[in-house]
N, C-alpha and C positions, 0 to 999 in steps of 0.2 A: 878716565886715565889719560896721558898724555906720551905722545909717542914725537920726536922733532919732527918741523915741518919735511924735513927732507924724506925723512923715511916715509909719510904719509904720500908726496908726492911719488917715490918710487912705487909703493903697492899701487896706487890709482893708477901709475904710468901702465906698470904690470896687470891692470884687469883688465886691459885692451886686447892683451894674448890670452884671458882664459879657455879660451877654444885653439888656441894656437898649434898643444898637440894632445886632440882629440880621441881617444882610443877605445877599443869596445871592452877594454876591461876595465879600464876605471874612466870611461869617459874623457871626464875634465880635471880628473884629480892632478896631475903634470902641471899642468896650468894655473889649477889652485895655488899648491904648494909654490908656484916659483909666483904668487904674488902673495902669497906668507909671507915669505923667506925672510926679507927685510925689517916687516915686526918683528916675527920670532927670535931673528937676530940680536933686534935691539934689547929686545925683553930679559936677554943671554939664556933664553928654553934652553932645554936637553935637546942635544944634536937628532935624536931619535927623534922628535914632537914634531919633526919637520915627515917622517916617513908615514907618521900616525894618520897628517893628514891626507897625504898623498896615496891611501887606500883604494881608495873611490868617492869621485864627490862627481855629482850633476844639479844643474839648475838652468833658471835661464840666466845666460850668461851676465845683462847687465844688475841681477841682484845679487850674483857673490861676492860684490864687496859689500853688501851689508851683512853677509856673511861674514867673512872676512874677520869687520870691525866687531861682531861677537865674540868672535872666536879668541882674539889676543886681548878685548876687555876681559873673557873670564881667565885667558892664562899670566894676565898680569893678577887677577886673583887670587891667583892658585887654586884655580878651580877647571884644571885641564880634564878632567874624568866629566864635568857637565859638560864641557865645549864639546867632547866627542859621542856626548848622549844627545844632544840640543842638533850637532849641524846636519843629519837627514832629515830630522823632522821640518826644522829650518827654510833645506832645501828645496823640499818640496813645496811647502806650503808657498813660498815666496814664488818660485815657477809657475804656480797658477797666477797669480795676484801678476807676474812680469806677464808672461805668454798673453796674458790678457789686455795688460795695457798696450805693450810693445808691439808684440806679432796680431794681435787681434784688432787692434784698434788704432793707433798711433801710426803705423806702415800702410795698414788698406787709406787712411786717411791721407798723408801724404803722396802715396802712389798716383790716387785720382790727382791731387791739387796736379803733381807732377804733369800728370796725360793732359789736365787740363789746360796747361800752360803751355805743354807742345802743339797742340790741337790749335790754341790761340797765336804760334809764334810767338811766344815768351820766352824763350830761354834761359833769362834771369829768374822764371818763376819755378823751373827745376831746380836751379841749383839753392833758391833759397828752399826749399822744401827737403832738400838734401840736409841741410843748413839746419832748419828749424827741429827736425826729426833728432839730430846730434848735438842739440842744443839740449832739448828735453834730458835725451840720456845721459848726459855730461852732469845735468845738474842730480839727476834721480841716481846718477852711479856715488858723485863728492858729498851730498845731502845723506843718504843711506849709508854709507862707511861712515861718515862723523856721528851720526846717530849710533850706529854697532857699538860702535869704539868707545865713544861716552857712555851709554847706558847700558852695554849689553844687552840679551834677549828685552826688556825693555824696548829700545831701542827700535830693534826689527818689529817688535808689535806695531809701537809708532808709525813705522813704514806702513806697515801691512792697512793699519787704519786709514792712513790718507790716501794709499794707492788703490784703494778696495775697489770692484767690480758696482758696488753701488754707487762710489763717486765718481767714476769716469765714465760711466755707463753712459750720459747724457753726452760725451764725444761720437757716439755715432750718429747721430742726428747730421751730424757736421758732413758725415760720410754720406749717409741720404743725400743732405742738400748739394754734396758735391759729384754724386753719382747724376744725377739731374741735369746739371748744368753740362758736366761731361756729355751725357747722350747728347742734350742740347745743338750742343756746339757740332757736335757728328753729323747731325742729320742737317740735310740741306731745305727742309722744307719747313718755311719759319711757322707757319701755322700750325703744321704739327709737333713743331719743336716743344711750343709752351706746355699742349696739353701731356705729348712723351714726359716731358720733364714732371710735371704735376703727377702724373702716374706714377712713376720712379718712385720719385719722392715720399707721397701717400704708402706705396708699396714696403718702401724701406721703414717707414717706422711702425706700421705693424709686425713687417718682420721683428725691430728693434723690440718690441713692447712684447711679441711671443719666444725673445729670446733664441732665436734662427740663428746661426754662429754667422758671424758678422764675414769669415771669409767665405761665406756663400753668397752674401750679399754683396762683396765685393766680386769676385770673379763671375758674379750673375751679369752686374752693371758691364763689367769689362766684355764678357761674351755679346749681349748686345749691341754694345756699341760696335762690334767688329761685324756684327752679322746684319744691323739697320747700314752701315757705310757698304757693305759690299749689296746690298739689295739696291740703294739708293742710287 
């Protein structure tokens, strides 16, 4: 289905605030609804379609606009009774698959580059890490609403396939190697730096391969490094 470009860019503008007004009864549903709005407006829904959605909705927040773009491919269907059977299951499932890339994986990775670039006196290498982190999201927030929107449930499968825990799963390695170089860089004693580092490293990917939830492995590297700099 097709929606004009302008309204496309308002809901994308609008999935910036979906946690904007967060609340313990319906979470993000506020926030949902006001980056509806402008579909369902275009679409001319029933004035109500807009309360329907604003029930209760939770996810992590950069997957509901593949949400989102399910929801008004099937009410340009006329298929608004599946869109409100489909978006908690939706929800969910997609929250794992985000929580995984995003908060699991893609933040602890950045964070180290981050430390590791302040530890070196980089300060260009934070902000591109800033940078690259909202790069990612940008394209996984406009890629996954175009997906929704065109295909429907569809659609968010497609997401779910390419963003799967078995495909990005080989991004922590990245965090190993970058946990490594961080202690590295911390400790002042070059001899022991190589093998510290080679230990990390080693350590972190059998973590990786026993499945250890990767923010233990990150906040493990982090606590070291803070407790080898104050012993040193």
């Amino acid at each position: 289905m097709a929606l004009t470009g302008l309204t496309r860019l308002k809901i994308l503008w609008r999935a910036n605030f979906v946690q904007s007004a967060w609340n313990f009864k319906g979470m993000q549903n506020i926030g949902f609804s006001f980056m509806l709005a402008p579909g369902l407006s275009e679409l001319a829904a029933a004035p109500e379609r807009l309360n329907d959605y604003g029930r209760f909705f939770n996810t992590q927040p950069y997957m509901a606009p593949i949400i989102a773009g399910v929801d008004l491919n099937l009410e340009a269907a006329g298929q608004a009774a599946t869109a409100d059977k489909l978006q908690r299951s939706l929800a969910s499932s997609l929250a794992a698959i985000g929580d995984t890339l995003f908060w699991g994986t893609l933040k602890p990775l950045m964070g180290l580059a981050a430390v590791l670039s302040a530890i070196l006196g980089s300060f260009w290498g934070i902000g591109l890490s800033l940078l690259a982190f909202n790069l990612v999201r940008g394209a996984v927030v406009c890629w996954g609403f175009d997906q929704g929107l065109k295909l429907g449930p569809q659609g968010a499968l497609n997401v779910s396939s390419r963003l799967s825990v078995n495909r990005t799963g080989s991004l922590t390695y990245f965090i190993s190697l970058l946990g490594g170089l961080t202690l590295m860089q911390a400790l002042p004693n070059s001899s022991l730096n190589a093998s510290l580092m080679l230990a990390i490293f080693l350590a972190s990917l059998v973590a990786a391969r026993l499945k250890i939830s990767i923010f233990k492995v990150f906040y493990g590297v982090l606590a070291l490094i803070l407790l080898w700099t104050v012993l040193a």
